[in-house]
Biotite code that builds the C-alpha atoms (Angstrom):
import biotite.structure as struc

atoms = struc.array([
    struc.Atom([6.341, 9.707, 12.460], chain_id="A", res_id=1, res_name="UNK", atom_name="CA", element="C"),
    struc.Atom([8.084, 6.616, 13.694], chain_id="A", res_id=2, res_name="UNK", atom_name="CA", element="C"),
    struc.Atom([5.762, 6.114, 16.271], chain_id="A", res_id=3, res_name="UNK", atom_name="CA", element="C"),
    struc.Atom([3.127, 6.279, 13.933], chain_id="A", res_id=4, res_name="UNK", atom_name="CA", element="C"),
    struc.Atom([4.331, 3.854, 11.726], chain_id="A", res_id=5, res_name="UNK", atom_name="CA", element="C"),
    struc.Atom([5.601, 1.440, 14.712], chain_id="A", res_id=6, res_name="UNK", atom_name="CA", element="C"),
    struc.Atom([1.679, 1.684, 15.628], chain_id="A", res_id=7, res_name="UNK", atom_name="CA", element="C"),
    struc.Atom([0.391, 0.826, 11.998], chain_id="A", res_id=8, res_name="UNK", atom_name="CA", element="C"),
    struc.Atom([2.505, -2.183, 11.619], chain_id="A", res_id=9, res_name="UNK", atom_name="CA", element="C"),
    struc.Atom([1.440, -3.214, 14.941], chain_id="A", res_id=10, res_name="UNK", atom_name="CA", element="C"),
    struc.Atom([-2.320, -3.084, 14.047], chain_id="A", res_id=11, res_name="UNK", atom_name="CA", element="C"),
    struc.Atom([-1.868, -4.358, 10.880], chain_id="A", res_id=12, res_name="UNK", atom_name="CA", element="C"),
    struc.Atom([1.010, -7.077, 12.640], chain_id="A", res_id=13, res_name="UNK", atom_name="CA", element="C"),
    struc.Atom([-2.356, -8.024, 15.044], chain_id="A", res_id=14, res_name="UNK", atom_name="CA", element="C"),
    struc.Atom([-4.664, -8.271, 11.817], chain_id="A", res_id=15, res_name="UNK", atom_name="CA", element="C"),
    struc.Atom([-2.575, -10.248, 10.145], chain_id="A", res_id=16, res_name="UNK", atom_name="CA", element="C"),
    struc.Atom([-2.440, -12.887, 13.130], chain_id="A", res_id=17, res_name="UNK", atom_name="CA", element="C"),
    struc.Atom([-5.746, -13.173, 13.587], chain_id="A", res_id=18, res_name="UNK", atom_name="CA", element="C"),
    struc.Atom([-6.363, -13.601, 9.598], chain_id="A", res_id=19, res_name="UNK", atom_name="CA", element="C"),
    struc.Atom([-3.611, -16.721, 10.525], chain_id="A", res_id=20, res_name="UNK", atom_name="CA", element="C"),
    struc.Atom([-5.451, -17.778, 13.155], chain_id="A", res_id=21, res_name="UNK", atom_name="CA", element="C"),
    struc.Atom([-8.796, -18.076, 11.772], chain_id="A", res_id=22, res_name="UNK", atom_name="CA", element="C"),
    struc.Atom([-7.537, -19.817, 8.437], chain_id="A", res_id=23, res_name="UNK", atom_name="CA", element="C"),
    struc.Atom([-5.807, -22.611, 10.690], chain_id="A", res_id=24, res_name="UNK", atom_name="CA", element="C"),
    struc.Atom([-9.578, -23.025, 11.785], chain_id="A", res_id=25, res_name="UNK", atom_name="CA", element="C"),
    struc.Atom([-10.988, -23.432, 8.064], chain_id="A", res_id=26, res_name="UNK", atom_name="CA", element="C"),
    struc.Atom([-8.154, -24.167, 5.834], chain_id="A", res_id=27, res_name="UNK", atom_name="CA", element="C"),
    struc.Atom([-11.214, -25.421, 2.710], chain_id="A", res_id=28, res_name="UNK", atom_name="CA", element="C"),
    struc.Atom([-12.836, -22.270, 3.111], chain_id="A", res_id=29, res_name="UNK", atom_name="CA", element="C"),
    struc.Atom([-10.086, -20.150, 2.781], chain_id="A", res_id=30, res_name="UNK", atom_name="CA", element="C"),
    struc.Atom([-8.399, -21.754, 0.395], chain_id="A", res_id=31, res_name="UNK", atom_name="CA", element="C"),
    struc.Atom([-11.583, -22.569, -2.096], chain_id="A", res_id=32, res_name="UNK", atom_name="CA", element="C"),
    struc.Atom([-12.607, -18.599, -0.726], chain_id="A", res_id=33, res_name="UNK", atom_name="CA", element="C"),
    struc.Atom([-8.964, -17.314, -2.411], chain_id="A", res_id=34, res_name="UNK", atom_name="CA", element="C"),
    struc.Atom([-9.470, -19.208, -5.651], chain_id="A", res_id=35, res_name="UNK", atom_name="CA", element="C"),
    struc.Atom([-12.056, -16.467, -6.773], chain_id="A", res_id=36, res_name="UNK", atom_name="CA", element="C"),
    struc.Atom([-9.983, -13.674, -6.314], chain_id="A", res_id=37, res_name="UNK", atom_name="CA", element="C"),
    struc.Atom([-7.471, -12.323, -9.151], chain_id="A", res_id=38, res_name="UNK", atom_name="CA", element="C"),
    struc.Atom([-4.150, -13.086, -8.590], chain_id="A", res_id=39, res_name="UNK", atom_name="CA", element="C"),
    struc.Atom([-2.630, -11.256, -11.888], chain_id="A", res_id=40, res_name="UNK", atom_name="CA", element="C"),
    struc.Atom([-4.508, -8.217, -10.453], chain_id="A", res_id=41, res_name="UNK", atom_name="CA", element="C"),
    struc.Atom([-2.866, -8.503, -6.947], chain_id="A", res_id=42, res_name="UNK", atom_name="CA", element="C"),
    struc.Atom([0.713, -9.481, -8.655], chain_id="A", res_id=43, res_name="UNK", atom_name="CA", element="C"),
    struc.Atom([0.594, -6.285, -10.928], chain_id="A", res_id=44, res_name="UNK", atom_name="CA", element="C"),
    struc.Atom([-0.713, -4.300, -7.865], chain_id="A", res_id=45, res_name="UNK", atom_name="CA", element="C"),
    struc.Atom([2.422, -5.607, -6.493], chain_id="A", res_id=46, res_name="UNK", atom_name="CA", element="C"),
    struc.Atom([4.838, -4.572, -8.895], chain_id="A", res_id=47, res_name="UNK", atom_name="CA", element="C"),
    struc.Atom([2.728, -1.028, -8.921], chain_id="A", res_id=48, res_name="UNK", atom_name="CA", element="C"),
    struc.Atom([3.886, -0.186, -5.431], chain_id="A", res_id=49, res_name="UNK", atom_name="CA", element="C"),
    struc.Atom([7.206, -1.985, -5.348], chain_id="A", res_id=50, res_name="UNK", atom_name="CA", element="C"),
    struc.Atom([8.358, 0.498, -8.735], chain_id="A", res_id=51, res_name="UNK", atom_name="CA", element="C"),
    struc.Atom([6.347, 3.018, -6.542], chain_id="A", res_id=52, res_name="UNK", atom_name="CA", element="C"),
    struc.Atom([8.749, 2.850, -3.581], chain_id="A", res_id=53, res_name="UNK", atom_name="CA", element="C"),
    struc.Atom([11.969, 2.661, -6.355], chain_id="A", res_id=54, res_name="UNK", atom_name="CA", element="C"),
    struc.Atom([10.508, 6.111, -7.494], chain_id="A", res_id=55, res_name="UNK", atom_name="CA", element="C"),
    struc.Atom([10.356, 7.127, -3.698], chain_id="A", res_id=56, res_name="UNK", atom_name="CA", element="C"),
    struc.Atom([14.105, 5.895, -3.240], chain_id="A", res_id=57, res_name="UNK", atom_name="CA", element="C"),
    struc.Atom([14.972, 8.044, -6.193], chain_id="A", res_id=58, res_name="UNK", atom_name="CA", element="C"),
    struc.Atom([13.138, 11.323, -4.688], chain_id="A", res_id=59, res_name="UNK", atom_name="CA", element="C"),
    struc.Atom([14.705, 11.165, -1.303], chain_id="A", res_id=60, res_name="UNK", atom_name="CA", element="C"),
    struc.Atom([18.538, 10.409, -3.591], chain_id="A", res_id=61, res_name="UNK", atom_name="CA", element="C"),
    struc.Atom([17.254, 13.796, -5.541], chain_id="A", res_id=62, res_name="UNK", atom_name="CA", element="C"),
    struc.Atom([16.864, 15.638, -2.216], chain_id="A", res_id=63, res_name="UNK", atom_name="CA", element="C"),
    struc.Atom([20.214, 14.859, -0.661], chain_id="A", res_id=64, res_name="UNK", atom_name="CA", element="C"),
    struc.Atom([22.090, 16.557, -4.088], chain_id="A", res_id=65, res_name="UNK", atom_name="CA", element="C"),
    struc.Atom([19.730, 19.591, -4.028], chain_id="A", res_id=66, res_name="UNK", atom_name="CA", element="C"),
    struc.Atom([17.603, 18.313, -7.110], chain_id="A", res_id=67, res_name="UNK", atom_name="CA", element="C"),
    struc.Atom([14.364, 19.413, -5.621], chain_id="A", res_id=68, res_name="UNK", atom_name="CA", element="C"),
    struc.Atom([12.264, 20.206, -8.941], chain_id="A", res_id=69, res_name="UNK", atom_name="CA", element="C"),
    struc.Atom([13.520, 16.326, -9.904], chain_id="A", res_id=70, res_name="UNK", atom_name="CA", element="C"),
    struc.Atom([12.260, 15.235, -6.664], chain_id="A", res_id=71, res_name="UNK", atom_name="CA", element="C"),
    struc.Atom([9.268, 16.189, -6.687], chain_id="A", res_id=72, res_name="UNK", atom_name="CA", element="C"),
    struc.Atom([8.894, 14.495, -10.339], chain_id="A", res_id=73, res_name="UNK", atom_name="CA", element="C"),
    struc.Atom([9.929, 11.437, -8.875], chain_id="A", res_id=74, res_name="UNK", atom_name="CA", element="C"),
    struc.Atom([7.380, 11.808, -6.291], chain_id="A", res_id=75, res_name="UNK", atom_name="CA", element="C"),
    struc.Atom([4.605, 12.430, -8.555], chain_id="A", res_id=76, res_name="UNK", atom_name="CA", element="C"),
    struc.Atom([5.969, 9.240, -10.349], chain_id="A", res_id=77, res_name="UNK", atom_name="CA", element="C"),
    struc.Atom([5.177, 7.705, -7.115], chain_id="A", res_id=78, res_name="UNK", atom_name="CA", element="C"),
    struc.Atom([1.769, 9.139, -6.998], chain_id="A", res_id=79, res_name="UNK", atom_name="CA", element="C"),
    struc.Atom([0.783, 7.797, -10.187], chain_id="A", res_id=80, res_name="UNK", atom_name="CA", element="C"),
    struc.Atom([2.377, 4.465, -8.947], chain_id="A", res_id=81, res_name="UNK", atom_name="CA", element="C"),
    struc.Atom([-0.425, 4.673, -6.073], chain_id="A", res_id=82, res_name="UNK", atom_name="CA", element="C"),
    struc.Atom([-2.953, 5.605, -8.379], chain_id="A", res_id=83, res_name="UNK", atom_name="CA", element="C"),
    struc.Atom([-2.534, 2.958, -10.568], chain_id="A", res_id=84, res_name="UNK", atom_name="CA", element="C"),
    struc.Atom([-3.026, 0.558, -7.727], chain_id="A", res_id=85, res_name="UNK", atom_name="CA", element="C"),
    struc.Atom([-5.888, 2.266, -6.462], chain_id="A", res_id=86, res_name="UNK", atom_name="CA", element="C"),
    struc.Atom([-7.945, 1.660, -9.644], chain_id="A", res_id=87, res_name="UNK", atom_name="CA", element="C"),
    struc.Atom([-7.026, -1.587, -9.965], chain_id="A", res_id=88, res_name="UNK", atom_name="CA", element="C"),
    struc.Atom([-7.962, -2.349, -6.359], chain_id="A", res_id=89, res_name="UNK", atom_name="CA", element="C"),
    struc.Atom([-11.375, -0.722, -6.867], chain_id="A", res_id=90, res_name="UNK", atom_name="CA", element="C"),
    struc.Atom([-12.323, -2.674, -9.797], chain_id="A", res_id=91, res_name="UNK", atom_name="CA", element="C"),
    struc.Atom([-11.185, -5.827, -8.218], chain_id="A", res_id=92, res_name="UNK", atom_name="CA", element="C"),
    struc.Atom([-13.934, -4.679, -5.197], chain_id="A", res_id=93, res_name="UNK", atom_name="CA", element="C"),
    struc.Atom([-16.534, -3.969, -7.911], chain_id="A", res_id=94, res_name="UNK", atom_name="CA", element="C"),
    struc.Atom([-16.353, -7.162, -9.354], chain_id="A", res_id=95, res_name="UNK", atom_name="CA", element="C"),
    struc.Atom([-16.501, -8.513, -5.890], chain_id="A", res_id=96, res_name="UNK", atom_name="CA", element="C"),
    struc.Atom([-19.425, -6.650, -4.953], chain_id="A", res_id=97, res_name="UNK", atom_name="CA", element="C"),
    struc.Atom([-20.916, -7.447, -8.862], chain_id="A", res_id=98, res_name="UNK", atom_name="CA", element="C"),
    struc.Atom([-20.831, -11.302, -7.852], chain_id="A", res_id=99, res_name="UNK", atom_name="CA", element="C"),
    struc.Atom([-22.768, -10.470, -4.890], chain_id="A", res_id=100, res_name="UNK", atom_name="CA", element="C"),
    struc.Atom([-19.377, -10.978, -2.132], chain_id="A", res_id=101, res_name="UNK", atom_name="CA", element="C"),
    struc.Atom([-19.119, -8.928, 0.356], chain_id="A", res_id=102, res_name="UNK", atom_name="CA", element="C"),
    struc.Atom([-17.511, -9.103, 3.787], chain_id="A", res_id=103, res_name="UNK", atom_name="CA", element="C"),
    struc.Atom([-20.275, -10.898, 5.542], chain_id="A", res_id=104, res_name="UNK", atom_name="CA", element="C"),
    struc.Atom([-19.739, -14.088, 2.483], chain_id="A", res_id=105, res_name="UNK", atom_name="CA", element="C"),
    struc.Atom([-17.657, -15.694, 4.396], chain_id="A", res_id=106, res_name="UNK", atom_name="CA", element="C"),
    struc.Atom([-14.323, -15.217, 7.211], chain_id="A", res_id=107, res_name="UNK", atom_name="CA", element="C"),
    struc.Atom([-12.664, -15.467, 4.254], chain_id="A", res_id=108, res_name="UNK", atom_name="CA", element="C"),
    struc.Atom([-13.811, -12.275, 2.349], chain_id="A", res_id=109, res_name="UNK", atom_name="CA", element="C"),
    struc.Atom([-14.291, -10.393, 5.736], chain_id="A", res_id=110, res_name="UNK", atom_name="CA", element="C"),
    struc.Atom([-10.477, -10.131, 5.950], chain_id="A", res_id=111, res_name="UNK", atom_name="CA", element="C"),
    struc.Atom([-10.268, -9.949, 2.190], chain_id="A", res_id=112, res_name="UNK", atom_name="CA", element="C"),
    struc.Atom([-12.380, -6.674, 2.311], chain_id="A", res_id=113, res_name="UNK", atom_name="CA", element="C"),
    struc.Atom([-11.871, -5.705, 5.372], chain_id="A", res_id=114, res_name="UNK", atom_name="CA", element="C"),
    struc.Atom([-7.721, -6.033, 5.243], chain_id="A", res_id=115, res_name="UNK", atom_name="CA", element="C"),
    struc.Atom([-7.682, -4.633, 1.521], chain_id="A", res_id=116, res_name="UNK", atom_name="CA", element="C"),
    struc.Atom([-10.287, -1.578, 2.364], chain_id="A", res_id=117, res_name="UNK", atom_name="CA", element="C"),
    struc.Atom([-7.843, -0.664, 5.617], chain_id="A", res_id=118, res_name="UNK", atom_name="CA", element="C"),
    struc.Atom([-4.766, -0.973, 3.396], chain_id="A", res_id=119, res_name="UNK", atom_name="CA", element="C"),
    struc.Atom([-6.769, 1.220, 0.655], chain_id="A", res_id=120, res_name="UNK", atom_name="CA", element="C"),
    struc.Atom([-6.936, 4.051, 3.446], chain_id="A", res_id=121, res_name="UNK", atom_name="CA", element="C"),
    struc.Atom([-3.000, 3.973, 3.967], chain_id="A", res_id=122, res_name="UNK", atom_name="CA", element="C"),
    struc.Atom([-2.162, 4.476, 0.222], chain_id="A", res_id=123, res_name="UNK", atom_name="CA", element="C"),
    struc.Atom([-4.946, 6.982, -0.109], chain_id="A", res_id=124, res_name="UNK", atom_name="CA", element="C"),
    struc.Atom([-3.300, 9.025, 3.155], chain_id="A", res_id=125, res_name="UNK", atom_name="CA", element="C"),
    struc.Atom([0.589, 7.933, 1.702], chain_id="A", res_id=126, res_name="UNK", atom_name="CA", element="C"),
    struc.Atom([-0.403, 9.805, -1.633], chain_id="A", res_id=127, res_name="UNK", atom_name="CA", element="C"),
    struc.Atom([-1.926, 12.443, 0.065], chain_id="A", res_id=128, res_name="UNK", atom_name="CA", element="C"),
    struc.Atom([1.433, 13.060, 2.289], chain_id="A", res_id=129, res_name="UNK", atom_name="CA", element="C"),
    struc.Atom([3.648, 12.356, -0.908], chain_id="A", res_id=130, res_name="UNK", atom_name="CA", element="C"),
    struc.Atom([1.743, 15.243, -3.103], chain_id="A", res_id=131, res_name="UNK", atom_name="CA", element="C"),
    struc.Atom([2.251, 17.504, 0.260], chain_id="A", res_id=132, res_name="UNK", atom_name="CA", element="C"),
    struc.Atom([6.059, 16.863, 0.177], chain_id="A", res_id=133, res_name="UNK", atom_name="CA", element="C"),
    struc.Atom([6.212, 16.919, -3.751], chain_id="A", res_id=134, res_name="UNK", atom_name="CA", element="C"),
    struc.Atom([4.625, 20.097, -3.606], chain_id="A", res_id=135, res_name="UNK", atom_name="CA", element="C"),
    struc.Atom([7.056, 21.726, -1.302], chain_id="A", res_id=136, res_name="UNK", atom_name="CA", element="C"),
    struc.Atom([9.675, 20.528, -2.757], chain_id="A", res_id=137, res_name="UNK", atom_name="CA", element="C"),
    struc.Atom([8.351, 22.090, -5.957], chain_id="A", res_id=138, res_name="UNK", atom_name="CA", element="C"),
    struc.Atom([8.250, 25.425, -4.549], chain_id="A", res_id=139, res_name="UNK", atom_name="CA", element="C"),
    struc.Atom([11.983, 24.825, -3.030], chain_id="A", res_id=140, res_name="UNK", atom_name="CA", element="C"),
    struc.Atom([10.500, 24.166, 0.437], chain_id="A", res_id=141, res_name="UNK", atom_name="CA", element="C"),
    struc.Atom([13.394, 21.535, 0.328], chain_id="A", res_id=142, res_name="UNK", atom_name="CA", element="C"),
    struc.Atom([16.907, 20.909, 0.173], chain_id="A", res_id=143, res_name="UNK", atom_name="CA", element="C"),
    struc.Atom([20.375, 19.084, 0.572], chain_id="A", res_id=144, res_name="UNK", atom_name="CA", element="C"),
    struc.Atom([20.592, 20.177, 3.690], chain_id="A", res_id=145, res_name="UNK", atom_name="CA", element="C"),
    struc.Atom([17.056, 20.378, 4.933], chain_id="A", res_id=146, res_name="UNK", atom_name="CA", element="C"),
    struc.Atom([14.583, 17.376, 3.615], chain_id="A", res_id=147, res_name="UNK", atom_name="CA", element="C"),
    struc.Atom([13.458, 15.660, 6.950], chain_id="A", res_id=148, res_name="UNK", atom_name="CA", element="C"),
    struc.Atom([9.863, 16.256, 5.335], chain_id="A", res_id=149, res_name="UNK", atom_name="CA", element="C"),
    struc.Atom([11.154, 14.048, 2.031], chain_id="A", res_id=150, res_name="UNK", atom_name="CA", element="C"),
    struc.Atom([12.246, 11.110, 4.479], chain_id="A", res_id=151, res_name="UNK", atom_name="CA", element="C"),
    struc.Atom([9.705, 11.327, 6.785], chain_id="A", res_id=152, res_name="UNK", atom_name="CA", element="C"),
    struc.Atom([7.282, 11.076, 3.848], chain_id="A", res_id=153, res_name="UNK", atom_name="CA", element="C"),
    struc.Atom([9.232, 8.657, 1.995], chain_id="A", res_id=154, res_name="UNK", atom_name="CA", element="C"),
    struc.Atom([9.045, 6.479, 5.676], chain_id="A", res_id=155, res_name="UNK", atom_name="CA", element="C"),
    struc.Atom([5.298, 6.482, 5.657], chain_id="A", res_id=156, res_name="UNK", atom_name="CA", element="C"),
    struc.Atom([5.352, 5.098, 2.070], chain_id="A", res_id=157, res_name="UNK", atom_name="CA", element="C"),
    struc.Atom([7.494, 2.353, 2.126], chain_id="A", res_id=158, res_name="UNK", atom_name="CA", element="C"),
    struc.Atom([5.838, 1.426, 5.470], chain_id="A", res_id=159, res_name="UNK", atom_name="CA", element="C"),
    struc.Atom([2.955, 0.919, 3.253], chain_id="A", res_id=160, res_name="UNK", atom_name="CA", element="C"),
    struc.Atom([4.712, -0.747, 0.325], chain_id="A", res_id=161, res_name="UNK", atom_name="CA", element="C"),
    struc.Atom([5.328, -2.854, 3.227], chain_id="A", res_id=162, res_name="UNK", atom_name="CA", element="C"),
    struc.Atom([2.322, -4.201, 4.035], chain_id="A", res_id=163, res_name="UNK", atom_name="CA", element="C"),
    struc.Atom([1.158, -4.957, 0.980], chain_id="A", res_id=164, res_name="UNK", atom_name="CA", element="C"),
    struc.Atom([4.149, -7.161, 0.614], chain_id="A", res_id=165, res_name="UNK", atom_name="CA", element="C"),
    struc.Atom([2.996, -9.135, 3.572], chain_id="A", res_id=166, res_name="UNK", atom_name="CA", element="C"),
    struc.Atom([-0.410, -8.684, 2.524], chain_id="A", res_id=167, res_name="UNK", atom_name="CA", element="C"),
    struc.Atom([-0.235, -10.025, -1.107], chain_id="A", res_id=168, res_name="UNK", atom_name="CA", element="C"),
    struc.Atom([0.917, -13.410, -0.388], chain_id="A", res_id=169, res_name="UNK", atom_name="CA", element="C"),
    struc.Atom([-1.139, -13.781, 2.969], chain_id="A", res_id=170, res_name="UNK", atom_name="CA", element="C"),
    struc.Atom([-4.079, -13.771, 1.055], chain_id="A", res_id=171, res_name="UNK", atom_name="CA", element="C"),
    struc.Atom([-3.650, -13.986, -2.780], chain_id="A", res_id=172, res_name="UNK", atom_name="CA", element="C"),
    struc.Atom([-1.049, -16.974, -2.807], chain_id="A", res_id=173, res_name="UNK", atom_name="CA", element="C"),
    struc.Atom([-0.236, -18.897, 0.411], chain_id="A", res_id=174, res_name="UNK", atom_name="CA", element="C"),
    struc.Atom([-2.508, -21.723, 0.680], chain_id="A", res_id=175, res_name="UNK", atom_name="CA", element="C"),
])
């Protein structure tokens, strides 16, 4: 799993520098490009995934004193963390694709789209992992002494949480 993650922050790490790189070339575009997007939107999708890791901190604490049935109820709180950000991210893209943006507008709302679609994936595939491991822990597939699967899980997701911290100042508020 670590190589996995070492290989998504890389991609994402090479993303991110060419996202760099190509605003240094049109700083007006960019920055007149990030005015239309909704920074309360990002800022609460923010907080969303940063409570959603806290809940993921609490799981793995759970785990390690044998509370697997509270685990996996922090883990679902997680979940619904991930969910919440999901929606929000998709109606932020609908009203992107309502005002006719899309990622051939501009550099600008290629890497919007394109960076925000790829991170999309990663929570979609984190939740999907962290209802696996919630599950087993539900069934008592876990335990103080064996919950690997709880950190490994709990790895992916804050690798995630992660990115979006880098992610959501990049392009929502640096200018």
């Amino acid at each position: 799993m670590w190589f996995f993650i070492f290989a998504e922050l890389l991609v994402f790490g090479i993303f991110f520098l060419a996202y760099a790189f190509a605003r240094a070339r049109n700083v007006e575009l960019f920055n007149a490009s990030q005015l239309q997007l909704d920074r309360l939107s990002g800022a609460i999708n923010t907080a969303l995934l940063v409570t959603s890791s806290y809940f993921v901190v609490r799981a793995v604490e759970r785990i390690h004193h044998g509370a697997a049935r509270a685990c996996a109820y922090w883990l679902a709180a997680a979940m619904a963390c991930g969910g919440a950000f999901l929606l929000l991210k998709l109606g932020e893209l609908g009203a992107k694709m309502e005002a006719d943006i899309s990622m051939s507008t501009n550099t600008f709302f290629m890497f919007y789209i394109g960076l925000g679609f790829f991170h999309f994936m990663h929570v979609v595939l984190g939740m999907v992992i962290l209802g696996a491991v919630a599950l087993k822990a539900w069934r008592g597939g876990y335990s103080a002494a064996e919950h690997t699967g709880v950190e490994t899980g709990a790895s992916y997701w804050h690798m995630v949480d992660l990115v979006w911290i880098v992610l959501f100042p990049l392009i929502y508020v640096l200018r």
